[in-house]
Backbone as a chain_set.jsonl record, in Angstrom:
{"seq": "XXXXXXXXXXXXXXXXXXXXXXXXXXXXXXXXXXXXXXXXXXXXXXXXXXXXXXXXXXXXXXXXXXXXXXXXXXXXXXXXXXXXXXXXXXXXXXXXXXXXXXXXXXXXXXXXXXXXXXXXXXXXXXXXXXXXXXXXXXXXXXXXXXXXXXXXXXXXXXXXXXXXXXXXXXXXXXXXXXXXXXXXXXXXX", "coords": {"N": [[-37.702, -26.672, -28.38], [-37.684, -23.605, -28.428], [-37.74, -23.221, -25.707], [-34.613, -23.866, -25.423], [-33.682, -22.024, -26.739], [-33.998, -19.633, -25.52], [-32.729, -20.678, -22.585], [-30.038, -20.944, -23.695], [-28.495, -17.953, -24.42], [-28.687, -17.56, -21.419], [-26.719, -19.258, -20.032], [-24.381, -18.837, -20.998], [-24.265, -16.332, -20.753], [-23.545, -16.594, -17.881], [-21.329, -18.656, -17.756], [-19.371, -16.719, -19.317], [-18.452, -14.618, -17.271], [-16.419, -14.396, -14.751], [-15.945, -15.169, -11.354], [-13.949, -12.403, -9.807], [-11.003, -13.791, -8.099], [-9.674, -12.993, -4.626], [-6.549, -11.201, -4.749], [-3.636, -10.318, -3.506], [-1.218, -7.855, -3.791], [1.579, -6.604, -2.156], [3.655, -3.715, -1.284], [7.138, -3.248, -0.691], [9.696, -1.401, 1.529], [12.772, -0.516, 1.193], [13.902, -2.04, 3.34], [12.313, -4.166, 4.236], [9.815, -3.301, 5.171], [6.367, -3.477, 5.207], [4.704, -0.908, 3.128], [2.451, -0.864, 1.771], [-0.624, -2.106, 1.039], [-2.399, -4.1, -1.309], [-5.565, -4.949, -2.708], [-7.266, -7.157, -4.723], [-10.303, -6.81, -5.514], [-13.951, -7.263, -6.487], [-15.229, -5.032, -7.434], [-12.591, -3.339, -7.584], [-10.095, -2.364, -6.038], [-9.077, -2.961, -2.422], [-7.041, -0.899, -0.167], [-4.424, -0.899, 2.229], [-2.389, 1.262, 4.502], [-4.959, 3.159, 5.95], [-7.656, 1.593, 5.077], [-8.848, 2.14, 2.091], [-10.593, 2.208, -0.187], [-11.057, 1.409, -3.963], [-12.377, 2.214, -6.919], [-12.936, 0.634, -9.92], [-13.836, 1.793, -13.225], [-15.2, 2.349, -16.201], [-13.497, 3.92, -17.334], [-12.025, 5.411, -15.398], [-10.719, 5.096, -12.345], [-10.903, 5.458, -9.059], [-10.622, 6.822, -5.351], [-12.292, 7.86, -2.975], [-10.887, 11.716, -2.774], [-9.368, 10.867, -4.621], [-8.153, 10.423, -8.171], [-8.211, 8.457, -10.985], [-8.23, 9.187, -14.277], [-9.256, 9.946, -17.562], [-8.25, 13.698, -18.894], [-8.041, 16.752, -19.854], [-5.57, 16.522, -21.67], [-4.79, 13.724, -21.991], [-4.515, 10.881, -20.028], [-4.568, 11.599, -16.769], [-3.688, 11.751, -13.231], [-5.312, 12.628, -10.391], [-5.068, 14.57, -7.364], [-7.665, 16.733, -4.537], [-6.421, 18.577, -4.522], [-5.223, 19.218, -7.094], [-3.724, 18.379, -10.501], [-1.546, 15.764, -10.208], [-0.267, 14.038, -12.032], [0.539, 13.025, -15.452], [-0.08, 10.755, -17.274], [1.333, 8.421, -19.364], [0.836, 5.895, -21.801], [2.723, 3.945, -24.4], [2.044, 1.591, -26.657], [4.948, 0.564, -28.561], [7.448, -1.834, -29.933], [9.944, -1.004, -27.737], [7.398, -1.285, -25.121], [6.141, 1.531, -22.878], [5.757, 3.377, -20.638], [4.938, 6.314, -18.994], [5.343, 8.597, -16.255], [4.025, 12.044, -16.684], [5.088, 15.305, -14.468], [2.719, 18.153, -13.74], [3.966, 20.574, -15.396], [4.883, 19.029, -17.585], [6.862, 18.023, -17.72], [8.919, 14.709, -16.877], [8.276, 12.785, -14.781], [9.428, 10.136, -14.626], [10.483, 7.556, -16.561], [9.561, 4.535, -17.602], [10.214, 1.682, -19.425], [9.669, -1.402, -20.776], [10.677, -5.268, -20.674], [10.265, -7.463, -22.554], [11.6, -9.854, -23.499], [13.319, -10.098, -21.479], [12.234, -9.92, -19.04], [12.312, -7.496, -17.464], [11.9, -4.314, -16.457], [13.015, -0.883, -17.294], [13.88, 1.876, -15.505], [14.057, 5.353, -15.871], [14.719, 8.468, -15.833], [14.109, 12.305, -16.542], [15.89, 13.459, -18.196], [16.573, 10.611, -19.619], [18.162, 9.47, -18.245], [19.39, 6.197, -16.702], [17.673, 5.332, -13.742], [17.296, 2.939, -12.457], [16.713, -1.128, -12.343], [13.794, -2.621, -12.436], [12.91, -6.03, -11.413], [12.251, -9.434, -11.664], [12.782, -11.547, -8.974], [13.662, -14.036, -6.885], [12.06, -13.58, -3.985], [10.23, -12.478, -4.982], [9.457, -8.85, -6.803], [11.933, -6.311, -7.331], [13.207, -3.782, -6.845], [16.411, -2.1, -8.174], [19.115, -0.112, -7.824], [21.633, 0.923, -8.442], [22.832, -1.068, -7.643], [21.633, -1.363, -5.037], [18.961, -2.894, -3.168], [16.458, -1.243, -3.724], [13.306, -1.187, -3.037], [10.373, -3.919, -2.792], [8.495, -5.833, -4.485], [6.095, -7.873, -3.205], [3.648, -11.317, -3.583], [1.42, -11.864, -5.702], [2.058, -10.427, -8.026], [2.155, -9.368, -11.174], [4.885, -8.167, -13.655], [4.27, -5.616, -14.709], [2.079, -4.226, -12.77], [3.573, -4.67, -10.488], [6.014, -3.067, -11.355], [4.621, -0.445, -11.84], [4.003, 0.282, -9.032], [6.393, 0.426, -7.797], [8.119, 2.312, -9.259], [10.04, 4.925, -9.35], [8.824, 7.52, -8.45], [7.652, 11.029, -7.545], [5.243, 9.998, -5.908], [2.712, 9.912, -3.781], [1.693, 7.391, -1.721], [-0.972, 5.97, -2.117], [-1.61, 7.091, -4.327], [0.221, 5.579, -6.147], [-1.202, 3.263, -5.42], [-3.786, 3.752, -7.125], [-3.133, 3.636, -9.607], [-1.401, 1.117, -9.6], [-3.69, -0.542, -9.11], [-5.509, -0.385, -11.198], [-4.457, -1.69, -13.503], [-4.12, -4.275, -11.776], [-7.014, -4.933, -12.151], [-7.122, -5.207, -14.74], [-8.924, -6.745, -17.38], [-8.162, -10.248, -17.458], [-7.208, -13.368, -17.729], [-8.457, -15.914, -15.377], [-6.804, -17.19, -12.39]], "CA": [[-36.706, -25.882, -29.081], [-37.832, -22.374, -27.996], [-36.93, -23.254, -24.412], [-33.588, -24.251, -25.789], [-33.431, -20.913, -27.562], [-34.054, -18.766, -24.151], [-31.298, -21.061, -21.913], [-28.392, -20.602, -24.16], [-28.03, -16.943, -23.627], [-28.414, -17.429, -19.93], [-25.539, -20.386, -19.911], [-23.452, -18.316, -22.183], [-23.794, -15.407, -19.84], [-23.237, -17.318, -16.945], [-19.619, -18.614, -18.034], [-18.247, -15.772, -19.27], [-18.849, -13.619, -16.481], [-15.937, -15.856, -13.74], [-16.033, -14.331, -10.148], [-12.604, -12.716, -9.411], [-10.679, -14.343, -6.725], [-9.052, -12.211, -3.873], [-5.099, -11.011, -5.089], [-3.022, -9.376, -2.711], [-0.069, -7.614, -3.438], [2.841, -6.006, -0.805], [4.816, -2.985, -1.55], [7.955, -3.332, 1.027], [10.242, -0.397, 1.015], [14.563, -1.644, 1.317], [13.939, -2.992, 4.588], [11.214, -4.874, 3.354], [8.687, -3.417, 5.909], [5.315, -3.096, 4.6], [4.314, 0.17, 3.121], [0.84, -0.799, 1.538], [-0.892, -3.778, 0.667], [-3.051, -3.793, -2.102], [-6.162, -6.552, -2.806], [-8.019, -7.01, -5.787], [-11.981, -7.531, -5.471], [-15.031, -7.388, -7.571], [-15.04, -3.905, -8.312], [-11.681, -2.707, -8.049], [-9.237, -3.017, -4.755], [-8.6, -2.267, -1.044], [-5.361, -0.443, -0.16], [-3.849, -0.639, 3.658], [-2.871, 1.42, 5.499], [-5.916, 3.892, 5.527], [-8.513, 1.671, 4.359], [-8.955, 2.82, 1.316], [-11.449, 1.576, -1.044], [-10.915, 1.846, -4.954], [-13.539, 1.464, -7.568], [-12.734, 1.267, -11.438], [-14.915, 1.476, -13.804], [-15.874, 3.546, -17.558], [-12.14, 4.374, -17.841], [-11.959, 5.869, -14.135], [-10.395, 4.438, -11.165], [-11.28, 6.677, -8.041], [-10.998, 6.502, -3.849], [-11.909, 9.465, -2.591], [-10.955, 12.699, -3.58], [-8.267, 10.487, -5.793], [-8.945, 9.711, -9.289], [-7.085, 8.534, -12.62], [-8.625, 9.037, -15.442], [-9.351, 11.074, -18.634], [-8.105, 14.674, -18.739], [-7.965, 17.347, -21.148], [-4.3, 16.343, -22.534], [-4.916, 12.153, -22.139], [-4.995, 10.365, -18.525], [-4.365, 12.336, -15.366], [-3.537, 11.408, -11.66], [-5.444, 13.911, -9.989], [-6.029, 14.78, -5.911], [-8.492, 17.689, -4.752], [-5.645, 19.914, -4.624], [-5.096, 19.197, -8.448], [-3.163, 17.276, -11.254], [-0.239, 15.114, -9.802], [0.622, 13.606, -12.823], [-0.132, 12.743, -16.8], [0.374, 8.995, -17.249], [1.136, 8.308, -20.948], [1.506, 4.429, -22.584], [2.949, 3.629, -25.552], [2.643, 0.015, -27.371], [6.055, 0.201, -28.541], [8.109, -1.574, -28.934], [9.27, -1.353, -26.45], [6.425, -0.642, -24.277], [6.548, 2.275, -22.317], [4.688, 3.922, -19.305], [5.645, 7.3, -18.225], [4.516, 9.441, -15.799], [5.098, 13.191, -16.717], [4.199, 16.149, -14.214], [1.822, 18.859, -14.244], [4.144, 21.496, -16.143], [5.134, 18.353, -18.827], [8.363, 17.189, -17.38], [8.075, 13.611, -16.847], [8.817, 12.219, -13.516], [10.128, 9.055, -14.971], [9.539, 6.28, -17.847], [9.437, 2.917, -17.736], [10.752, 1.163, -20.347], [9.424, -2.602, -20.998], [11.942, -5.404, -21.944], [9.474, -8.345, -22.091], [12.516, -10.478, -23.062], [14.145, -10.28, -20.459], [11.345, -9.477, -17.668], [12.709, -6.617, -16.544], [12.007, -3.027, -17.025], [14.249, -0.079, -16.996], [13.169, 3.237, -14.963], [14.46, 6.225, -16.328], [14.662, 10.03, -15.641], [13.312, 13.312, -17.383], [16.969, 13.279, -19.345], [16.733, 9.579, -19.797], [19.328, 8.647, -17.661], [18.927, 5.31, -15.904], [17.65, 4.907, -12.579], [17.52, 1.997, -11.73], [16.146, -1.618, -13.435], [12.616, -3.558, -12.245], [13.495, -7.283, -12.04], [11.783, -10.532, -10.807], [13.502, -12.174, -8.233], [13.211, -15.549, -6.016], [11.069, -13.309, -3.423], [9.287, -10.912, -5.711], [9.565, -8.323, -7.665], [12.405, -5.636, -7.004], [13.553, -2.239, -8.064], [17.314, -2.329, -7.969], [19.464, 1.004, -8.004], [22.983, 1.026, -7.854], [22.686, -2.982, -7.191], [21.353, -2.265, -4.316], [17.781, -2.842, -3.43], [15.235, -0.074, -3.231], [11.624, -1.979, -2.475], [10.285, -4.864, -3.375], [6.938, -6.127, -4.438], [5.134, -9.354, -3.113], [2.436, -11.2, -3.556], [0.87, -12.322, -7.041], [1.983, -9.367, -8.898], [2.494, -8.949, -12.42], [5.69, -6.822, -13.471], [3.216, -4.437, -14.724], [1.794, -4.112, -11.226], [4.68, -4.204, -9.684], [6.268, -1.606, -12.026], [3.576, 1.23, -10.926], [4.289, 0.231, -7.41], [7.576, 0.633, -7.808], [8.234, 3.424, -9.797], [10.817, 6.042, -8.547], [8.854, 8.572, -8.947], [7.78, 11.357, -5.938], [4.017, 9.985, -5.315], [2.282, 9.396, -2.352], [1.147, 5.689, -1.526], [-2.583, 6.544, -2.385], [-1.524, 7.697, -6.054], [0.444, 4.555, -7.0], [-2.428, 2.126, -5.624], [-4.447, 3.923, -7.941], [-1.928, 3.351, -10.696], [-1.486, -0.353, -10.153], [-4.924, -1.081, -9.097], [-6.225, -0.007, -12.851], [-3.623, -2.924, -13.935], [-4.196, -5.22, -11.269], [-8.116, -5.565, -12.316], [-7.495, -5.554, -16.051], [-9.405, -8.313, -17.562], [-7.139, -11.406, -17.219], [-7.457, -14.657, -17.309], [-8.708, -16.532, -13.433], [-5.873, -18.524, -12.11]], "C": [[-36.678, -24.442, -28.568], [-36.797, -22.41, -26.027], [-35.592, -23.513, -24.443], [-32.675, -22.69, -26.247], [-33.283, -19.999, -26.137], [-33.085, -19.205, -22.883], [-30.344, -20.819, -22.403], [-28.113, -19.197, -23.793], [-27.839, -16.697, -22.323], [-27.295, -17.855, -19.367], [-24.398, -19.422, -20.111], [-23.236, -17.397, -21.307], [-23.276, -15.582, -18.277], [-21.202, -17.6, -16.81], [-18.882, -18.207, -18.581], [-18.263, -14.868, -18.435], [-18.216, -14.51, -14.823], [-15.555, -14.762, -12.536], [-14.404, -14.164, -9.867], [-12.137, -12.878, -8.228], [-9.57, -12.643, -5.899], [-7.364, -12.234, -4.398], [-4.644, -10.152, -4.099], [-1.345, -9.298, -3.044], [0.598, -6.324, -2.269], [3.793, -5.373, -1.368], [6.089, -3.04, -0.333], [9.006, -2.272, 0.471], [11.552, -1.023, 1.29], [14.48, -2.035, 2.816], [13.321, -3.768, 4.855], [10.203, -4.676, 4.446], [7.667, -2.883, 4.99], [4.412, -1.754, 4.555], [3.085, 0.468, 2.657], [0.858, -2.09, 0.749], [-2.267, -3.712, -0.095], [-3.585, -4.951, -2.439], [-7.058, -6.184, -3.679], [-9.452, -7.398, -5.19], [-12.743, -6.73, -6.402], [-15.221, -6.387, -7.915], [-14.142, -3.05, -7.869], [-10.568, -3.373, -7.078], [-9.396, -2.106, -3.042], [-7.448, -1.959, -1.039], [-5.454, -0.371, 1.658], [-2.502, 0.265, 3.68], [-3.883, 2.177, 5.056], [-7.145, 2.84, 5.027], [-9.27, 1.861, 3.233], [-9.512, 2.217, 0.079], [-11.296, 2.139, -2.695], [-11.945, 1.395, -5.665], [-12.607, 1.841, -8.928], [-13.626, 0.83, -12.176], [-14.935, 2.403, -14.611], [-14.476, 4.373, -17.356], [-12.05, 5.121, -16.959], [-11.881, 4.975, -13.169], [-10.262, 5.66, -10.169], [-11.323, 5.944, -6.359], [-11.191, 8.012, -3.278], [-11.946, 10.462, -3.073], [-9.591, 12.279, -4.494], [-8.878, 10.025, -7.093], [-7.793, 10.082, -10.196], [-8.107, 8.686, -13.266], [-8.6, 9.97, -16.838], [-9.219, 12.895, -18.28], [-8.248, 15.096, -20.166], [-6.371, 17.066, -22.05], [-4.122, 14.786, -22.559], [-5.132, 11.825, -20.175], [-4.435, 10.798, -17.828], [-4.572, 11.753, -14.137], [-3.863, 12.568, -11.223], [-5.894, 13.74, -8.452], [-6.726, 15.911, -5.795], [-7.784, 18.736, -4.513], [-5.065, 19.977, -5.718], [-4.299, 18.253, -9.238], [-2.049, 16.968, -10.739], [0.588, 14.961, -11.117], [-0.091, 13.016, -14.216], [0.44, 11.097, -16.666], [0.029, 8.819, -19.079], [1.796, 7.054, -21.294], [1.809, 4.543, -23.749], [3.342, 2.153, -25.85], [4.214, -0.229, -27.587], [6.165, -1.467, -29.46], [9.486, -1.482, -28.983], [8.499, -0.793, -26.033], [7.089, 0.386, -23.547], [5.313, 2.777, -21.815], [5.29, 5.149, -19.049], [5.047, 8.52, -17.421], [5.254, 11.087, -15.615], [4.173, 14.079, -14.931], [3.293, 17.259, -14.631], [2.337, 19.988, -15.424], [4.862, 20.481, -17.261], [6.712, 17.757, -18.881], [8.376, 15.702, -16.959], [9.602, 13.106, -15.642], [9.687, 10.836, -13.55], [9.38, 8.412, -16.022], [10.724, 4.759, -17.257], [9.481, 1.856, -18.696], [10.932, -0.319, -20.165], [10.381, -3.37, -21.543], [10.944, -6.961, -21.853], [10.464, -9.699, -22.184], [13.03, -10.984, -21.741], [13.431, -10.139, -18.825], [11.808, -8.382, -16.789], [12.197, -5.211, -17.005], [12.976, -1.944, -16.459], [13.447, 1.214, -16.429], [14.443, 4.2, -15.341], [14.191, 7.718, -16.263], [14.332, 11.055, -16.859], [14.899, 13.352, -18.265], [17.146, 11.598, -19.729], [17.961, 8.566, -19.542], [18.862, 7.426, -16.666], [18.91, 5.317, -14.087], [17.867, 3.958, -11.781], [16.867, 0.588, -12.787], [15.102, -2.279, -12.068], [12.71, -4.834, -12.576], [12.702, -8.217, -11.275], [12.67, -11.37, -10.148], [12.708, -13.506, -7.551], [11.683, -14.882, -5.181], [10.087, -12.303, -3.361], [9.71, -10.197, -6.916], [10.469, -6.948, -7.309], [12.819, -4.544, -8.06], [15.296, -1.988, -7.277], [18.171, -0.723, -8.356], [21.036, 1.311, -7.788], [23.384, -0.27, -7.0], [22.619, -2.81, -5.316], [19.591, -1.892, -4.093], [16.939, -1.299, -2.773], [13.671, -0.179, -2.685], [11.459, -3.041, -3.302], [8.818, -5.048, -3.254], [6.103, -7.384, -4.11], [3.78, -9.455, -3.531], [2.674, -11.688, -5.221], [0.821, -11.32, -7.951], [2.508, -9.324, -10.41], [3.617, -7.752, -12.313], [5.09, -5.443, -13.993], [2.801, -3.437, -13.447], [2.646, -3.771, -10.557], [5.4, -2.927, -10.068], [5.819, 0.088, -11.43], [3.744, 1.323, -9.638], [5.735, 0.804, -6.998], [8.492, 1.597, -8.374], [8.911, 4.362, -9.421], [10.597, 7.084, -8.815], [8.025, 9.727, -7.644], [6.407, 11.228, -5.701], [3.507, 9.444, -4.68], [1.862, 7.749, -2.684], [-0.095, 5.345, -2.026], [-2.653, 6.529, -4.1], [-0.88, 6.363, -6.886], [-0.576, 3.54, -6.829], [-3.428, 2.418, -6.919], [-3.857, 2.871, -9.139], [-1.822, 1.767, -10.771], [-3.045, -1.146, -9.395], [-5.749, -1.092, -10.176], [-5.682, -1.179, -13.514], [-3.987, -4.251, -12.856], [-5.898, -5.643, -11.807], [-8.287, -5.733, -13.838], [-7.99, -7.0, -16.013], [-8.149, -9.632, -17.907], [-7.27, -12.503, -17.255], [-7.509, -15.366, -15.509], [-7.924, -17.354, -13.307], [-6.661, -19.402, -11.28]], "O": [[-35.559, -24.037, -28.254], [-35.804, -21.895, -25.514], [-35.126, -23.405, -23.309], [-31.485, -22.4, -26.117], [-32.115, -19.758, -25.829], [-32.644, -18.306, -22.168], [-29.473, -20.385, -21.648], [-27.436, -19.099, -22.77], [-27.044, -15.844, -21.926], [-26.754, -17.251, -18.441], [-23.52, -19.334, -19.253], [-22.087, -17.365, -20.867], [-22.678, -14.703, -17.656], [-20.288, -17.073, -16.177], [-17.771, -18.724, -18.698], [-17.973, -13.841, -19.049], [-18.951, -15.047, -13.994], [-14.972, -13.702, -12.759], [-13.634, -15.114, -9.723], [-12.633, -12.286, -7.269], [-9.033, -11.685, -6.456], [-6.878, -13.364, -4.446], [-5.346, -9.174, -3.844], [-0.477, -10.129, -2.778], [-0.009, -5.378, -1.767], [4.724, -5.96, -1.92], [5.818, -2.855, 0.854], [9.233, -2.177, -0.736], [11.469, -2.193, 1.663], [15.57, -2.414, 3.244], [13.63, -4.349, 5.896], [9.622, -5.7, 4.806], [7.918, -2.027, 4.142], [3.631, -1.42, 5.446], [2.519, 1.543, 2.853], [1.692, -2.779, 0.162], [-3.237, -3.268, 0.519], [-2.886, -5.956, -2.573], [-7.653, -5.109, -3.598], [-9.557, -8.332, -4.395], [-12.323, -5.736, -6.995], [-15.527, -6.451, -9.106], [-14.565, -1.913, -7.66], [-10.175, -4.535, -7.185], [-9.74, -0.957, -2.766], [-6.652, -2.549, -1.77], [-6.406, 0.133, 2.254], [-1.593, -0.019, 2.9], [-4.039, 2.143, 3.835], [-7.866, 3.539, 4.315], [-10.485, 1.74, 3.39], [-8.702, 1.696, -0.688], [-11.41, 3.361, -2.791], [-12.521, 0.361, -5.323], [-11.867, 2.811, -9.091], [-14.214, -0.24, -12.022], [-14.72, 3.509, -14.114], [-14.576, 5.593, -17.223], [-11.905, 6.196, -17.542], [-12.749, 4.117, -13.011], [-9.619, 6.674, -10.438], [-11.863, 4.866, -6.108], [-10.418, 8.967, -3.204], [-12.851, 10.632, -3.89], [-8.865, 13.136, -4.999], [-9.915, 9.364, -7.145], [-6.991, 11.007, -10.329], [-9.118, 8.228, -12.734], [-7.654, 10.751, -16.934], [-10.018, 13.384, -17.482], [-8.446, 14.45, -21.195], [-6.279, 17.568, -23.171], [-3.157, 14.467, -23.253], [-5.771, 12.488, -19.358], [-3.262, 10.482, -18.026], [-5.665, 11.222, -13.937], [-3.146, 13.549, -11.415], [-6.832, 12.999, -8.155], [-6.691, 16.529, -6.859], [-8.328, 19.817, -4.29], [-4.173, 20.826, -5.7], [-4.123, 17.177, -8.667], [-1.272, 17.923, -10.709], [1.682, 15.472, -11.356], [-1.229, 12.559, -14.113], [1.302, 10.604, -15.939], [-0.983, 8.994, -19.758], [3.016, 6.928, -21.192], [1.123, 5.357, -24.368], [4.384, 1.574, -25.541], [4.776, -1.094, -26.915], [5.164, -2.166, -29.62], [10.175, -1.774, -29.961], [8.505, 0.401, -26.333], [8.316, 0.388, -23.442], [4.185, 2.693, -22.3], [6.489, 4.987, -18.823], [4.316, 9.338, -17.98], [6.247, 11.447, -14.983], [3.134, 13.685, -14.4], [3.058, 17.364, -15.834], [1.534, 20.365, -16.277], [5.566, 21.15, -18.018], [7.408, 17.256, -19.764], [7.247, 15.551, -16.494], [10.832, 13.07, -15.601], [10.479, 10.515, -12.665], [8.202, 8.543, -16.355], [11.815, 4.36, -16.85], [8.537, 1.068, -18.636], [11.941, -0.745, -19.603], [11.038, -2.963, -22.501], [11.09, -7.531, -20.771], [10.368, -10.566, -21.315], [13.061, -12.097, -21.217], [14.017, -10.24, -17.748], [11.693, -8.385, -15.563], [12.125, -5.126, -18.231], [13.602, -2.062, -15.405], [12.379, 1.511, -16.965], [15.613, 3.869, -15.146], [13.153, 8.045, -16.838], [14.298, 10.649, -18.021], [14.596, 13.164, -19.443], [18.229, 11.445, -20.293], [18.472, 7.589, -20.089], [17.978, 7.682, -15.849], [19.899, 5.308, -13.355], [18.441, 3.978, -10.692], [16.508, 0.918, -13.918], [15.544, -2.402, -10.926], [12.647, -5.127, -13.77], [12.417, -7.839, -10.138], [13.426, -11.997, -10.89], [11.532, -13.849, -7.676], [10.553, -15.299, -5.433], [9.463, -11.651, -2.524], [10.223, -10.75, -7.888], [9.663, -6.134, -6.857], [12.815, -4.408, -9.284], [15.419, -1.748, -6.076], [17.686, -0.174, -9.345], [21.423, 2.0, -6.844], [24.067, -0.367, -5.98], [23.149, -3.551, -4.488], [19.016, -0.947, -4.633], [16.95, -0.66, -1.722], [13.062, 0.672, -2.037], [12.124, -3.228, -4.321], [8.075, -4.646, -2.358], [5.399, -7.817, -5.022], [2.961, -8.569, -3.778], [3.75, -11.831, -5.802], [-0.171, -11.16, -8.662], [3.732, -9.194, -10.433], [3.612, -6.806, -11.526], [5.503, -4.342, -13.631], [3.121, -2.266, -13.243], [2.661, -2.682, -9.984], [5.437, -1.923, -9.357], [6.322, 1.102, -10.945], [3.642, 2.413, -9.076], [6.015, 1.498, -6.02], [9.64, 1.662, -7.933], [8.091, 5.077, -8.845], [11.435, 7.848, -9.295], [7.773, 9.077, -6.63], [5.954, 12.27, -5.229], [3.653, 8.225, -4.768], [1.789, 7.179, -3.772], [-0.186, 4.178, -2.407], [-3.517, 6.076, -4.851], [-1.285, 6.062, -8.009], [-0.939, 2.903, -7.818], [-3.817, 1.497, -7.638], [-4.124, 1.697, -9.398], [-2.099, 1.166, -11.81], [-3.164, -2.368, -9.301], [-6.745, -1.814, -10.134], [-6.516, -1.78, -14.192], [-4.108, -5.327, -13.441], [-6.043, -6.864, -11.863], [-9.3, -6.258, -14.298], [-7.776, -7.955, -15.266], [-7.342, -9.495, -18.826], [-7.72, -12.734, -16.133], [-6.62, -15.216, -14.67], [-8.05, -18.384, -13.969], [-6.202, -20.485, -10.916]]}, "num_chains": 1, "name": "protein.A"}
């Protein structure tokens, strides 16, 4: 019985603890050449071009001198030349994502329609940009019907969303952004 007593926690920790498999998604910009390619692994992701190794972890995702995480006004996109951008969710709903800048103007929101799988991107007056839609060969950001990039690959519109985002930040700053979403805990396909 004792020996019975000392295996179950081991078992138990064993199969909840499921190794995650390799994910790769593909930002393609309207010509659909590949502008970064983003792969999930065991503690966080790789980003191409550059190499670029991400770790997340204790409510910080970091490569470098890049890092999201906790600021003094909620979560901050910050490089070592300072804050890019505030990133603020709201349950909702609808859900909503929006990333303001540093003086509190907000570079865009993102407006969830889970209905309908699409989300809406929207400007600092809340005029529409454009909508976030799943298509046959991905995940696109559509603007005046016509396409603006598209996202491949095994992406969630979440994922794709942050990738896609019309908003003015480097390639580096959105991996962050949907690499924090791409390793949420998830179920293993």
């Amino acid at each position: 019985m004792r020996a019975l007593l000392l295996v179950t926690p081991l078992v138990a920790a064993c199969q909840s603890k499921a190794e995650l498999r390799p994910v790769e998604v593909v930002l393609r910009d309207q010509d659909d050449a590949a502008v970064l390619t983003l792969t999930r692994t065991a503690t966080g992701c790789t980003a191409e071009p550059g190499a670029l190794v991400i770790t997340v972890g204790g409510g910080l995702v970091q490569a470098g001198e890049w890092q999201l995480g906790p600021g003094p006004v909620g979560r901050e996109l910050r490089s070592a030349s300072g804050t890019l951008a505030r990133v603020v969710e709201e349950a909702g709903p609808p859900r909503r994502l929006s990333l303001i800048d540093p003086i509190g103007v907000p570079m865009v929101r993102l407006v969830f329609d889970t209905d309908k799988d699409t989300v809406t991107a929207m400007d600092a007056a809340r005029a529409t940009l454009g909508r976030i839609e799943r298509t046959s060969d991905g995940v696109r950001f559509v603007a005046d019907d016509k396409k603006r990039g598209v996202v491949t690959g095994e992406a969630s519109l979440e994922v794709a969303a942050r990738l896609l985002a019309p908003a003015t930040l480097p390639p580096v700053a959105r991996a962050l952004l949907a690499c924090e979403r791409l390793v949420a805990p998830s179920p293993v396909k």
